[in-house]
C-alpha positions, 0 to 999 in steps of 0.5 A: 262195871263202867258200862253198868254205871253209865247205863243206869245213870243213862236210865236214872237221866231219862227218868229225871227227863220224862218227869220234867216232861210231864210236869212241864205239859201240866203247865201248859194251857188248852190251846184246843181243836175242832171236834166232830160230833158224830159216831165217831171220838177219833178226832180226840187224838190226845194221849191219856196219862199212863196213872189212873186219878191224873191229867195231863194236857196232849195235843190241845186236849185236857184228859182226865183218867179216873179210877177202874172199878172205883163207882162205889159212891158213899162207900158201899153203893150196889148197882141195880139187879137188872142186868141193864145196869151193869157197871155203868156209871163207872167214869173211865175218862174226861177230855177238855178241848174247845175252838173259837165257837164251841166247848168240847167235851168227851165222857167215857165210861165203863160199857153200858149194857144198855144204851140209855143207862148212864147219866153225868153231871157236869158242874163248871164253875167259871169264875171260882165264885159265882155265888154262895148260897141256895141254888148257886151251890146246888147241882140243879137239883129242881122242884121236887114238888113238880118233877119234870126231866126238864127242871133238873137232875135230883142228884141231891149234890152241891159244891162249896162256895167257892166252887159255884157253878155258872153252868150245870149240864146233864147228859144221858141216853148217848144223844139226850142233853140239858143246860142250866145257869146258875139259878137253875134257869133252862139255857139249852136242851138236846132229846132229837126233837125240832126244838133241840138248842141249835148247837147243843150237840150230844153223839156217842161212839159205841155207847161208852163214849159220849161226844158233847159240844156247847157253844159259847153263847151258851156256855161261855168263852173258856178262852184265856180263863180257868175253869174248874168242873165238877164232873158226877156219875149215875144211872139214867131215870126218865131224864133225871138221875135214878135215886139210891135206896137202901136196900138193892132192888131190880131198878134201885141200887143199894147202899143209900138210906131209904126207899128210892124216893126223890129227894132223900139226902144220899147223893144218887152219885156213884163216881167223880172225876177224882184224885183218889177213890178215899176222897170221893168217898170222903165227899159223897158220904158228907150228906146228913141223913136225918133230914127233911127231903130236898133239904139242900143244907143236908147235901153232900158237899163237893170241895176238892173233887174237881178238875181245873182246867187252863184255856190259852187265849 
């Protein structure tokens, strides 16, 4: 009998011992390494947290582990018949980590069937509030009257006030790339071209998994800073993310409200970096559907579903 008793307060001990551990490494900050972008994540040598929609901080990574099989969107969103799709837009992972020149960043998803299906969105509001309204809050979204891959993403997304976004990155195709300010303004650009960003690097490991770097002249310097990002999955659409419709079709998914056409008020987002699958679906559904197309004010509205991440000095 007391061999039971000191075993379980043995095991009762280790459990109270492992809490504090994990509670303690989420009050560490980012202290960050040199990541490699190339054909290969494994310079990512953090350990992800054991539950799903949790983070923790390992080896001077923040890791972010979402949610299988939780890309529903606004709550009932199907993907695309065309086998292409899959279930690609499905965000598995977030990493965090970053050096004295650059920002690191690796997205992981669920495998595409094809290379150049998903698209992610990455809003960083970097200073809690940058600004409050028009094209602060909005994820750039671009002129609809002129689309151009170039000028934005279409997701019709935006975020609260107080989450204003200094920078907005899309990423899409393994390799392609883009980055805005806050007003929208092109700062970078990655499609393998002479003209690509000098610096602005984008590779993938096996297709699912995307290795981004940034450096600071460009993003900024996270260093000593809090940082929040707002990270939006969907699919791919000629450099801009494809648009939700009502009903499924070969190149359209389904659970939207019109017919696929740029602009409508369902956000094209079918996953978030998210503590639980009832909020994301709660934020994305906040859109309002009876509105003038490109209407910011009837965008979904993201306010909680956010990472915050602490960068040590």
């Amino acid at each position: 009998m007391k061999k039971i008793v000191i075993g379980l307060t043995t095991f009762c001990l280790l459990i109270t011992l492992s809490n504090y551990v994990y509670s303690a490494d989420k009050e560490n900050k980012v202290k960050g390494h040199t990541i490699k972008v190339d054909k290969s994540a494994k310079d990512w040598v953090g350990t992800p947290p054991v539950k799903e929609n949790t983070w923790t901080i390992s080896k001077g990574e923040y890791i972010f582990r979402d949610a299988k099989k939780d890309d529903v969107g606004a709550g009932k969103y199907e993907y695309p018949t065309n086998e292409a799709f899959g279930r690609c837009a499905d965000l598995r992972e977030f990493r965090v980590t970053c050096d004295d020149k650059n920002l690191y960043m690796l997205i992981r998803f669920n495998a595409p069937n094809e290379w150049w299906a998903p698209f992610c969105i990455i809003g960083i509001d970097r200073d809690g509030a940058y600004g409050k309204t028009g094209r602060y809050q909005v994820l750039a979204q671009g002129d609809l009257d002129y689309i151009n891959p170039d000028e934005g993403v279409y997701a019709e997304l935006k975020v609260a006030p107080e989450l204003s976004c200094g920078r907005v990155i899309a990423i899409y195709s393994c390799f392609r790339g883009r980055v805005w300010d806050a007003k929208g303004t092109l700062l970078a650009r990655k499609r393998g071209e002479d003209n690509d960003t000098k610096g602005f690097l984008i590779d993938d490991d096996n297709v699912s998994t995307i290795e981004v770097a940034i450096p600071y002249k460009i993003i900024g310097d996270p260093r000593g800073r809090v940082w929040r990002f707002i990270v939006a999955t969907g699919l791919e659409d000629g450099g801009h993310i494809r648009e939700m419709a009502k009903e499924t079709s070969e190149w359209h998914g389904g659970g939207g409200i019109g017919g696929g056409e740029e602009g409508e008020a369902d956000p094209d987002v079918y996953d978030l970096a998210c503590k639980s699958s009832e909020l994301q679906t709660e934020e994305l559904s906040s859109y309002k559907k009876h509105s003038p197309k490109g209407d910011p004010d009837a965008f979904a509205t993201i306010e909680k579903s956010y990472l915050t991440v602490r960068f040590a000095k």
